[in-house]
C-alpha positions as CSV (number, residue, x, y, z in Angstrom):
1,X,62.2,-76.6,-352.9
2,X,59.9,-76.3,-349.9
3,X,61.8,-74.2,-348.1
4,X,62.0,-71.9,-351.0
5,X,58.1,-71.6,-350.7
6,X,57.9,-71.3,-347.4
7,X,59.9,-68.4,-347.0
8,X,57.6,-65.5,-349.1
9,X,54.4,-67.1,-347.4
10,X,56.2,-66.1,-344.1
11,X,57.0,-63.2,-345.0
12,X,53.1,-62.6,-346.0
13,X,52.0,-63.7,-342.6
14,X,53.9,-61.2,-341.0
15,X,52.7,-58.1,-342.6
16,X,49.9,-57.7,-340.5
17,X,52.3,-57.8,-337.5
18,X,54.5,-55.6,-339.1
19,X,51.9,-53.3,-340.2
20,X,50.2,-52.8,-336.9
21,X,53.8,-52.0,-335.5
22,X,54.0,-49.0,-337.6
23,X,50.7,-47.5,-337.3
24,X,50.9,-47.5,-333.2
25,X,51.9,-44.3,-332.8
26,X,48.3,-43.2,-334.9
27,X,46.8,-42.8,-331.3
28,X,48.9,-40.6,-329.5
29,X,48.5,-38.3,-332.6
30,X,44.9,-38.4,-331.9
31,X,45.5,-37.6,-328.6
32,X,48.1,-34.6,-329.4
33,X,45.3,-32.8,-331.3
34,X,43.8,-31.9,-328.1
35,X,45.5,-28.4,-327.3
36,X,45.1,-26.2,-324.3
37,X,42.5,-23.4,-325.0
38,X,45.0,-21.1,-323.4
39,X,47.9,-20.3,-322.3
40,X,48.8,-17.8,-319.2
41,X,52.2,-16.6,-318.4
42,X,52.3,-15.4,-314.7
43,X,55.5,-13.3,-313.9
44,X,55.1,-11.7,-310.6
45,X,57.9,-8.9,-310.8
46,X,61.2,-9.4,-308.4
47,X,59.4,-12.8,-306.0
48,X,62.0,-14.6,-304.8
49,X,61.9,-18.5,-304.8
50,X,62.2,-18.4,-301.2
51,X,59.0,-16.6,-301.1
52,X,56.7,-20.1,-301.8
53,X,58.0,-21.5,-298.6
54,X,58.5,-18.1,-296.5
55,X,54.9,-17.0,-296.2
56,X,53.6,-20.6,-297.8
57,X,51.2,-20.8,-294.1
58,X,49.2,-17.8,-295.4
59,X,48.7,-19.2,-298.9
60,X,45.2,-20.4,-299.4
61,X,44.7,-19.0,-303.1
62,X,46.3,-18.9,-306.8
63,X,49.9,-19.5,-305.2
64,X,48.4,-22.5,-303.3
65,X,46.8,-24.0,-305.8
66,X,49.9,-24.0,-308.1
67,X,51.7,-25.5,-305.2
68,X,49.4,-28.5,-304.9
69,X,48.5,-28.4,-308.8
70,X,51.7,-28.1,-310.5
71,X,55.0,-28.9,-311.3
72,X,57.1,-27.2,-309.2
73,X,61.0,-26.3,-309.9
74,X,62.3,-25.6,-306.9
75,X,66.4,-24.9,-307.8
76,X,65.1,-23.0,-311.2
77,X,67.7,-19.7,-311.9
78,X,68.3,-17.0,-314.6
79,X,72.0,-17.6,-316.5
80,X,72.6,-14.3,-317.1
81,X,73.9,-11.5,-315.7
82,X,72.6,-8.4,-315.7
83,X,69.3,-9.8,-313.5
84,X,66.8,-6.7,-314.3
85,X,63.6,-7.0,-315.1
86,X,64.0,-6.1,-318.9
87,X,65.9,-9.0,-319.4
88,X,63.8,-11.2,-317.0
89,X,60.3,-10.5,-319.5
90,X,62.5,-10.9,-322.8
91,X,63.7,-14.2,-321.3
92,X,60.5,-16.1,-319.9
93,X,58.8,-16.8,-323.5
94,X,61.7,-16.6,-325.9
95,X,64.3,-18.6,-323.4
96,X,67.3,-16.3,-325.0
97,X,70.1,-15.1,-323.2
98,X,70.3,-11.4,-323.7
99,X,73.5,-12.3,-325.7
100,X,71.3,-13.5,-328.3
101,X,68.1,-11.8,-327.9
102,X,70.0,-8.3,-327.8
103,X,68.1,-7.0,-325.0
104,X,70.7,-6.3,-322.8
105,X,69.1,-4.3,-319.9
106,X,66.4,-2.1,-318.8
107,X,68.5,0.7,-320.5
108,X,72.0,0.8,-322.4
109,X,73.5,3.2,-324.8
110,X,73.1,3.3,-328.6
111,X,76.3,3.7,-330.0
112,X,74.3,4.6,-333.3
113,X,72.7,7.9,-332.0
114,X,74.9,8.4,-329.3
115,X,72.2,8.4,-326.7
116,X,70.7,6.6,-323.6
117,X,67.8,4.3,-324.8
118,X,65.1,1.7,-323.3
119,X,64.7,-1.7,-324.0
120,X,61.6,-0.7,-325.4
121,X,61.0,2.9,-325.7
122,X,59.8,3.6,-329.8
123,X,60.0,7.3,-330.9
124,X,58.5,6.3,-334.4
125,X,55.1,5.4,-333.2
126,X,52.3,7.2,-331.6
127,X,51.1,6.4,-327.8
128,X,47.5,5.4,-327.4
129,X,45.3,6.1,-324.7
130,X,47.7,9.5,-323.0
131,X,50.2,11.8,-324.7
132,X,54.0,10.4,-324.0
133,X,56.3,8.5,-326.0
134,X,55.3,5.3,-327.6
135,X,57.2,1.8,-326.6
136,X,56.9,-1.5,-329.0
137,X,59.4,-4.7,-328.9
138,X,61.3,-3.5,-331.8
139,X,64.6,-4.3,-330.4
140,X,63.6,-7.6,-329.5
141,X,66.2,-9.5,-331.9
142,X,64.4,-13.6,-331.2
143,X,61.0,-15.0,-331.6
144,X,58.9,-15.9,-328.9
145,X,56.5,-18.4,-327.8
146,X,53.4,-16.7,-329.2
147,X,55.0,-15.5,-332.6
148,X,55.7,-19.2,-333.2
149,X,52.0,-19.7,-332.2
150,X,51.2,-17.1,-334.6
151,X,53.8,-18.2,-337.7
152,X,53.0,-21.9,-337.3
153,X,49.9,-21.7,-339.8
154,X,47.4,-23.6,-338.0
155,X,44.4,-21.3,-337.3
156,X,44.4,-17.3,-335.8
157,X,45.8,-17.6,-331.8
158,X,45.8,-14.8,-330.2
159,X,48.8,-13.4,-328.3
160,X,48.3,-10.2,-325.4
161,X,50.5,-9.1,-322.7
162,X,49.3,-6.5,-319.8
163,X,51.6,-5.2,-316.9
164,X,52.2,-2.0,-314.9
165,X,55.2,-1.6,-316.6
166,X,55.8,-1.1,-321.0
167,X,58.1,-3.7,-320.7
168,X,57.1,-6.2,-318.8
169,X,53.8,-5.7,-320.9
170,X,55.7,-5.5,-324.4
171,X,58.5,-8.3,-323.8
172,X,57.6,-11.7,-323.1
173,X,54.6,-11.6,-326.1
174,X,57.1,-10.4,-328.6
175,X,56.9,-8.9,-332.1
176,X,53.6,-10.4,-333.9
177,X,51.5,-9.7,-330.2
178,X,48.0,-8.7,-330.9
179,X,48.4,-6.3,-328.3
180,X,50.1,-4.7,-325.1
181,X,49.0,-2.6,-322.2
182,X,50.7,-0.7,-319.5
183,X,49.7,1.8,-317.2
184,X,50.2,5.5,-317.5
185,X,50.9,7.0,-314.6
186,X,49.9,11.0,-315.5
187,X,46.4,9.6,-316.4
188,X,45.6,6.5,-314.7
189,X,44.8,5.0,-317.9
190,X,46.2,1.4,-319.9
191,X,48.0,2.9,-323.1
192,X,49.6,0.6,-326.0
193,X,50.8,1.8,-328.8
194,X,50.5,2.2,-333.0
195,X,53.0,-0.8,-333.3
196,X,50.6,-3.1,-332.5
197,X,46.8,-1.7,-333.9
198,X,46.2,2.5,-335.2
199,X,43.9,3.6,-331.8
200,X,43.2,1.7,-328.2
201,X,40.8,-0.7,-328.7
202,X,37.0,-0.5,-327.6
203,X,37.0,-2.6,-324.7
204,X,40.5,-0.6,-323.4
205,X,39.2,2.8,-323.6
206,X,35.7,1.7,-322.1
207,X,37.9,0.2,-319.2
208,X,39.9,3.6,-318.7
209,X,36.3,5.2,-319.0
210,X,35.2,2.8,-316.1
211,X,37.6,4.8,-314.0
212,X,38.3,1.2,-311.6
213,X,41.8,2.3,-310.8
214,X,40.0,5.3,-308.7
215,X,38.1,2.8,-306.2
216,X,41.0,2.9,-304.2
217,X,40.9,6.5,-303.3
218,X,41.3,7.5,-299.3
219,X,41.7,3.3,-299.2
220,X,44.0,2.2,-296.7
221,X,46.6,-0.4,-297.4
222,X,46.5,-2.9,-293.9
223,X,47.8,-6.2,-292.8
224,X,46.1,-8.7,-293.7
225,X,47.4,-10.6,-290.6
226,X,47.0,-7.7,-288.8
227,X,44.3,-5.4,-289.7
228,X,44.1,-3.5,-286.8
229,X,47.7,-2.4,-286.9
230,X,48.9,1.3,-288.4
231,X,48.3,1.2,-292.2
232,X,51.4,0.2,-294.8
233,X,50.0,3.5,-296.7
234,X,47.0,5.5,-296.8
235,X,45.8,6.3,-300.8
236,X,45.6,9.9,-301.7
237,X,42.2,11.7,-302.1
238,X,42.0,13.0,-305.2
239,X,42.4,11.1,-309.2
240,X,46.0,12.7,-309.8
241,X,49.7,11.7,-310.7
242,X,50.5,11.2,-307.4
243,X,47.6,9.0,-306.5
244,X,48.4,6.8,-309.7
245,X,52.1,6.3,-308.8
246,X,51.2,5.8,-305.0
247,X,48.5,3.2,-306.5
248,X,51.3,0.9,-308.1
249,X,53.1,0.7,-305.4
250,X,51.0,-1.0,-303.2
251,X,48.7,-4.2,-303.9
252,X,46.0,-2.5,-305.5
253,X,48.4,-2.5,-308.7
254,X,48.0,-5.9,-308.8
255,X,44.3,-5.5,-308.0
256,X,43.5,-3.4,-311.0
257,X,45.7,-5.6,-313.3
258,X,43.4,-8.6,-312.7
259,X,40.5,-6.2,-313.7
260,X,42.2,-6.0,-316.6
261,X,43.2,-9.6,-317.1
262,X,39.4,-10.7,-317.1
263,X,38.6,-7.6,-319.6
264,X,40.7,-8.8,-321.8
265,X,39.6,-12.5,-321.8
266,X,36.2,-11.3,-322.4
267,X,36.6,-8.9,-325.0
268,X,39.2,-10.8,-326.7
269,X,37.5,-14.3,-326.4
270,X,40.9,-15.4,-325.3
271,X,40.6,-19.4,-324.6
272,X,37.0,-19.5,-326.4
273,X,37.6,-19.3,-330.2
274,X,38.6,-23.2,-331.1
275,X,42.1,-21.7,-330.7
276,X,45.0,-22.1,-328.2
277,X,45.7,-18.1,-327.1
278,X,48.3,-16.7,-325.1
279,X,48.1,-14.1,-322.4
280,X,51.3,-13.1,-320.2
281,X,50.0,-10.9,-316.8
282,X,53.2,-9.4,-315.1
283,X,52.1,-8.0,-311.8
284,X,54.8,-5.2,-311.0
285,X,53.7,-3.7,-307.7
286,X,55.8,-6.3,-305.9
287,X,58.8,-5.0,-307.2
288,X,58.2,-1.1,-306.3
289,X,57.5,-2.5,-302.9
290,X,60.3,-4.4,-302.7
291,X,62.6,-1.6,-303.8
292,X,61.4,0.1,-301.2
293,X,61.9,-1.6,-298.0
294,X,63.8,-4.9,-298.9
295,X,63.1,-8.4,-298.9
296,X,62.7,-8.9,-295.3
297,X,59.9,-6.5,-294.3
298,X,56.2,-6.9,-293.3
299,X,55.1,-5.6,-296.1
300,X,56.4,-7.7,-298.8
301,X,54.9,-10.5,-296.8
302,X,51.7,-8.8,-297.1
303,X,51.6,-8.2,-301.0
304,X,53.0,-11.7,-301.2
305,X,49.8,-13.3,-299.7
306,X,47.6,-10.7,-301.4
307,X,49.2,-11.6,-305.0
308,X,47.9,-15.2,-303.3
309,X,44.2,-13.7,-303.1
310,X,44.9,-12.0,-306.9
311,X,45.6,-14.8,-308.5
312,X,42.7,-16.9,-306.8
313,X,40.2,-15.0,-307.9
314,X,41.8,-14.8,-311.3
315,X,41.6,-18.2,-311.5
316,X,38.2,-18.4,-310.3
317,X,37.2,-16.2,-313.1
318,X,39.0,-18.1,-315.8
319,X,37.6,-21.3,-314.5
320,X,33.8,-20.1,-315.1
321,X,35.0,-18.6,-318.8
322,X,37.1,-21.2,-320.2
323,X,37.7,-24.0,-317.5
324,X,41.2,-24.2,-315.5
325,X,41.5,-28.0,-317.1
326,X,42.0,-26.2,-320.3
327,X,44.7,-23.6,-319.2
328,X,48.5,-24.5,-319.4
329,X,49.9,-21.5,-316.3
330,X,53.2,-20.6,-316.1
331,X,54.4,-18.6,-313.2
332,X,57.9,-17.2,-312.5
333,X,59.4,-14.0,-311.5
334,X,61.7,-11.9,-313.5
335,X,64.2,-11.7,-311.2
336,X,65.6,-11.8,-307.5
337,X,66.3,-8.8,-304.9
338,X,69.2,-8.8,-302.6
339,X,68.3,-8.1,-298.3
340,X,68.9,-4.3,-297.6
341,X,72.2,-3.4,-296.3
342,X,71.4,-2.4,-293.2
343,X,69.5,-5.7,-292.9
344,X,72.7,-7.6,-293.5
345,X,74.7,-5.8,-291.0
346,X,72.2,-6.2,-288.2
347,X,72.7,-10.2,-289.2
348,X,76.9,-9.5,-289.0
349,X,76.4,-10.8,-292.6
350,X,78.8,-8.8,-296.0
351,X,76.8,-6.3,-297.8
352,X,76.5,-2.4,-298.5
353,X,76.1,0.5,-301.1
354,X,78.0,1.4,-303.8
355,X,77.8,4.2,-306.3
356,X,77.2,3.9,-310.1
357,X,78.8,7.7,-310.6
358,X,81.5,7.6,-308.5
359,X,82.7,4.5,-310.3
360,X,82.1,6.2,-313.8
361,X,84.5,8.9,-311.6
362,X,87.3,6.4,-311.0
363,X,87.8,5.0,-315.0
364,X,87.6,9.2,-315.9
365,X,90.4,9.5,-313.3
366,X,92.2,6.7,-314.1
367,X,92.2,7.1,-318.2
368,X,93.3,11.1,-317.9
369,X,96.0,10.6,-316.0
370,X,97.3,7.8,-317.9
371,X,96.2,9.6,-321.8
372,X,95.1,12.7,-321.0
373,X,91.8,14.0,-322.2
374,X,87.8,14.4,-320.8
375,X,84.7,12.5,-321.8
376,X,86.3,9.1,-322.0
377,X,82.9,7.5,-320.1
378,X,80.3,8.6,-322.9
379,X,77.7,6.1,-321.6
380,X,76.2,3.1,-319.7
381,X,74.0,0.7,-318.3
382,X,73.9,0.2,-315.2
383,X,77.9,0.2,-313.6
384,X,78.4,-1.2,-317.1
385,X,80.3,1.5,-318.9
386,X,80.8,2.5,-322.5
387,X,83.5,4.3,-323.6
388,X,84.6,7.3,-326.1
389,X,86.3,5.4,-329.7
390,X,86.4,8.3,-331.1
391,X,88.8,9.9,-328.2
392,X,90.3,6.7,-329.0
393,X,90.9,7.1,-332.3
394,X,91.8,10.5,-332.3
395,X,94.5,9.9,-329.8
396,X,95.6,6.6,-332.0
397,X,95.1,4.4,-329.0
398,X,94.5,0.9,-328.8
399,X,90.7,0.2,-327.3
400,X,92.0,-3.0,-325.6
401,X,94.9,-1.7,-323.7
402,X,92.1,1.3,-322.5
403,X,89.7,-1.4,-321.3
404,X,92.3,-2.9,-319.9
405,X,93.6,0.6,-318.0
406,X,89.9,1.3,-317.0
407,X,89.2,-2.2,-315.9
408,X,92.4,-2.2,-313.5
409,X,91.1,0.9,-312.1
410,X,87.5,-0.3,-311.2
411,X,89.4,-3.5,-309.6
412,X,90.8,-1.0,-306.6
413,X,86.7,0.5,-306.2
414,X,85.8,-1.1,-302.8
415,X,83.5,-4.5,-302.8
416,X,84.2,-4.9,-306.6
417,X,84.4,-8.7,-307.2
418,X,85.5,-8.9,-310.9
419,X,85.8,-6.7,-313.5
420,X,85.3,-8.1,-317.3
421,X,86.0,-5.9,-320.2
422,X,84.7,-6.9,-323.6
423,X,87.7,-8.4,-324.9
424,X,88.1,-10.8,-321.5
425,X,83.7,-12.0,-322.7
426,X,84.8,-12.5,-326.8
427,X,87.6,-14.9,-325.8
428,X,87.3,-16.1,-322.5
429,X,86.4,-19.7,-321.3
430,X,84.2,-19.4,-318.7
431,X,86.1,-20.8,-315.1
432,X,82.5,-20.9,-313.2
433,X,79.1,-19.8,-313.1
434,X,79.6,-16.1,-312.4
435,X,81.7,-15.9,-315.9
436,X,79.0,-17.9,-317.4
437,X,76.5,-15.5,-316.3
438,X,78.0,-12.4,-317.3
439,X,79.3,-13.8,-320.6
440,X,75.5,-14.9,-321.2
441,X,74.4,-11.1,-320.3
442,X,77.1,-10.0,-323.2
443,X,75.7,-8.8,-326.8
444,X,78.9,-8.1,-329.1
445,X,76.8,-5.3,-331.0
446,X,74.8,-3.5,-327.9
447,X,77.7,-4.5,-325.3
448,X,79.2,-2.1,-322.6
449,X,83.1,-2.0,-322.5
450,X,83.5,-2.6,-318.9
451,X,81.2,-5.3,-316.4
452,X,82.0,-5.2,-312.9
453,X,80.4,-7.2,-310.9
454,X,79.9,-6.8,-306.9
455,X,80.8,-8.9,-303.9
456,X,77.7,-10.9,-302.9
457,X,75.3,-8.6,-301.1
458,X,76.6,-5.2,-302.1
459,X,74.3,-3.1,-304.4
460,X,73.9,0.0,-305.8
461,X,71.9,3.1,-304.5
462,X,71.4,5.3,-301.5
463,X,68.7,3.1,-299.4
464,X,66.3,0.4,-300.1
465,X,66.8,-3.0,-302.2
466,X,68.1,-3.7,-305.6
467,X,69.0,-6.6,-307.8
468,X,71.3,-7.5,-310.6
469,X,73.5,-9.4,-309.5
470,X,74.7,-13.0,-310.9
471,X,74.5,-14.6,-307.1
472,X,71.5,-16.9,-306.1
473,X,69.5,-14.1,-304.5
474,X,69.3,-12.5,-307.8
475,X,68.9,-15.7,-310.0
476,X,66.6,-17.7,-307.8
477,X,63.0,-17.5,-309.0
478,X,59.8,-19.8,-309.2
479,X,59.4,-22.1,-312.1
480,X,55.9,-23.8,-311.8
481,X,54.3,-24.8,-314.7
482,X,50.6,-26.4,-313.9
483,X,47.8,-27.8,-316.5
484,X,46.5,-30.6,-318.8
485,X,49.9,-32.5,-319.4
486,X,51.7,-31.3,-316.7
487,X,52.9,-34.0,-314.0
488,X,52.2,-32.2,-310.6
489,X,55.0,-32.9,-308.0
490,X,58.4,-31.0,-306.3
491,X,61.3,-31.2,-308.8
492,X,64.7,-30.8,-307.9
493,X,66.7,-31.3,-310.9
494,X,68.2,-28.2,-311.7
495,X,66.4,-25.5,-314.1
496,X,66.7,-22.8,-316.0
497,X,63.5,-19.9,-316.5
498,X,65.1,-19.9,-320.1
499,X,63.3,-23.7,-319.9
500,X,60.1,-22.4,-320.1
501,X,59.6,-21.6,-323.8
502,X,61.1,-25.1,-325.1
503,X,58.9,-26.6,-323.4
504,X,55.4,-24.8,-323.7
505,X,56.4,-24.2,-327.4
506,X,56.9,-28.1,-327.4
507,X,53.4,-28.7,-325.7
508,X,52.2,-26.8,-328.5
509,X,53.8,-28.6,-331.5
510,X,55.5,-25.1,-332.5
511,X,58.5,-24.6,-333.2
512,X,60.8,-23.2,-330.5
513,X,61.8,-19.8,-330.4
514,X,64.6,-19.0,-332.4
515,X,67.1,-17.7,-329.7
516,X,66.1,-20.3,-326.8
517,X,69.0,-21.9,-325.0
518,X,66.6,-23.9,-322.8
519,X,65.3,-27.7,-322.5
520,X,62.2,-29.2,-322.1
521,X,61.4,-30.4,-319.1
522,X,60.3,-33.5,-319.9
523,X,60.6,-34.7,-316.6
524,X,57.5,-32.8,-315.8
525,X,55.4,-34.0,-318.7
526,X,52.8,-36.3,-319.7
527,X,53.8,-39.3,-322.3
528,X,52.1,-38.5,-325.6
């Protein structure tokens, strides 16, 4: 009988325990209210990881600070394959693979209109700010880390992107962006389009008005380690096309994109409304240099350590607006760039030049002798090429045994590695990571027929550098992410850029973007 009214008494004296238990987690949810006023996506246009620790002596800014400040990935790659910087930007805040986010390459062809098209060129709207055609993200099939922000329902955030180029501009802020801006190159001025507001506003055409992109007329670009040496280039004399495109291919690109980058947060009150915003700033001027002359010459050194000095005094400017201890920065590159041939052979390492049309020759060769008939190659992207179905189907012919024709006849072109046709990416298991890679890059609607991938170190074009290749050169990019929550330190666990918007979106308590194949790196977070 006493036992029986001992046992509800116990069971009353341990509800406070019990109680307490479950409302524990009531503080960290206090603490998770606190939100970063903003957050800024760095992507500096074809840096190499290798770059951090190449010219890391001559660091003493923005790169050096996120160095010392934040989490750094250093094994941190791309999974897909083509590695272009279309597909780098649609990547970095959606963390798709372009076989889900459809955007498949800096250019492809539209089977629907039976023409060449941009990943983000938009004949139905108007251009704002010069006369040209418009661009928007309309072909952007996933969310991204700033249209969650913007669907989540808490409060107004603001999303922007700015670059040299639409799409690096365009891509990684998505479809709901409050705006875009990229420079045109016939007026020297920043230009957006109808997709995102119906005329430029204020604080953009007061910019252009400014006329800052001319202060670098008769400017000389030097060494910054050594000044008194020849000039890399010597700027043009006169506010023309040719000055503009010079301009962007040289540091004060980057320059005049930081001038916008502080606009912006001042007009825009970016990081100073009681909201977390988002601005993404992809400096492009790298990658025309880099094209150029290759990985290995003095001058990509010197726009490294000047993107160094750009970034500090971006920082330094954000710090007095909105204070750096609010600011989650993410900084990555979009994609890789293979050494120069000429490079490699003065090392005795592989590498050359190959020819896009003379390998859209070889599958027309190859495909009239064995059928007859012209025009089988009606399209491509890239060395990727599309074929003619309705040739096809006039001939009654089956398009698998054609692939499979054309594809043995691209295997005999010199340096090719592989060739995949789009039957081998629907059914195939992948054997290794080059597979993986291309079968990532695949989109079953917007898709090539034909993929052939190079030997390591061979590219296409008559001189400079490219990229696009699935090898580490290509893939191998910066992932630092640095701000309130962020654990600093080196990190060597393998990652992916496609990381990147799990985890910010997961900082954020949004939802993560609907086509990302990432993780969060929890590794380089702080307990909640």
């Amino acid at each position: 009988m006493r036992r029986r009214t001992l046992l509800p008494l116990l069971a009353v004296l341990c509800l406070p325990a019990f109680a307490q238990t479950t409302a524990a987690p009531a503080k960290p949810a206090a603490a998770a209210a606190k939100k970063p006023k903003l957050v800024l996506m760095i992507v500096v246009d074809q840096y190499r990881a290798d770059y951090l620790w190449r010219f890391r002596e001559q660091y003493n800014g923005g790169i050096d600070r996120l160095l010392r400040q934040g989490a750094v990935f250093v094994d941190a790659h791309y999974e897909h394959f083509p590695t272009v910087t279309a597909i780098g930007h649609s990547t970095v805040l959606s963390g798709a693979t372009p076989s889900i986010s459809g955007i498949i390459g800096n250019d492809w062809y539209d089977r629907e209109t039976g023409k060449s098209i941009t990943s983000v060129v938009d004949g139905s709207l108007k251009l704002l700010g010069a006369a040209g055609t418009a661009s928007s993200p309309h072909r952007l099939l996933v969310s991204t880390v700033g249209d969650e922000m913007k669907s989540n329902g808490r409060g107004k955030p603001k999303s922007i992107g700015i670059s040299i180029k639409d799409r690096s501009a365009i891509l990684p802020v998505g479809r709901t962006a409050d705006g875009a801006f990229w420079f045109d190159n016939k007026t020297g001025n920043f230009v957006s389009s109808t997709w995102y507001f119906p005329e430029l506003p204020k604080w953009a055409a007061d910019f252009n008005a400014s006329r800052a992109v001319d202060q670098w007329l008769n400017k000389s670009w030097v060494s910054i380690e050594n000044p008194k040496a020849e000039p890399f280039v010597v700027m043009g004399a006169e506010p023309v096309e040719k000055y503009y495109a010079q301009m962007q291919r040289t540091p004060f690109g980057n320059d005049i994109l930081e001038l916008l980058a502080e606009k912006a947060v001042e007009a825009e009150q970016l990081g100073q409304r009681g909201e977390t915003d988002l601005l993404s700033v992809s400096f492009s001027s790298n990658d025309y240099v880099g094209h150029e002359v290759g990985p290995d010459h003095p001058k990509v050194r010197d726009i490294s350590i000047r993107t160094d000095r750009a970034l500090a005094k971006l920082f330094a400017f954000l710090d007095k607006k909105i204070g750096m201890a609010n600011i989650v920065v993410a900084f990555t590159a979009d994609h890789g760039v293979s050494p120069t041939a000429e490079m490699q052979k003065s090392r005795r390492m592989p590498g050359g030049r190959l020819s896009e049309p003379q390998m859209m020759e070889t599958i027309e060769k190859a495909l009239s002798a064995r059928y007859g008939g012209t025009k089988w190659v009606i399209g491509r992207s890239g060395p990727s090429a599309y074929l003619n179905y309705d040739l096809m189907r006039q001939m009654k012919l089956d398009p698998a045994e054609v692939r499979a024709v054309a594809a043995e006849a691209l295997r005999s072109f010199p340096h090719i590695a592989r060739v995949y046709t789009r039957d081998d990416l629907l059914r195939m298991a992948p054997r290794d990571i080059i597979d993986s890679r291309v079968r990532a890059g695949f989109h079953e609607a917007r898709g090539a027929d034909l993929y052939p991938v190079t030997e390591p170190y061979y590219t296409y074009g008559k001189d400079g550098a490219s990229h696009g290749a699935p090898y580490n050169y290509d893939t191998h990019v910066p992932v630092i992410l640095m701000g309130p929550g962020i654990k600093a330190g080196r990190y060597t666990q393998r990652a992916k850029v496609n990381d990147i918007a799990p985890t910010l979106a997961t900082m954020l308590d949004v939802e993560t973007p609907s086509g990302s194949v990432g993780r969060v790196l929890t590794e380089a977070l702080v307990s909640r």
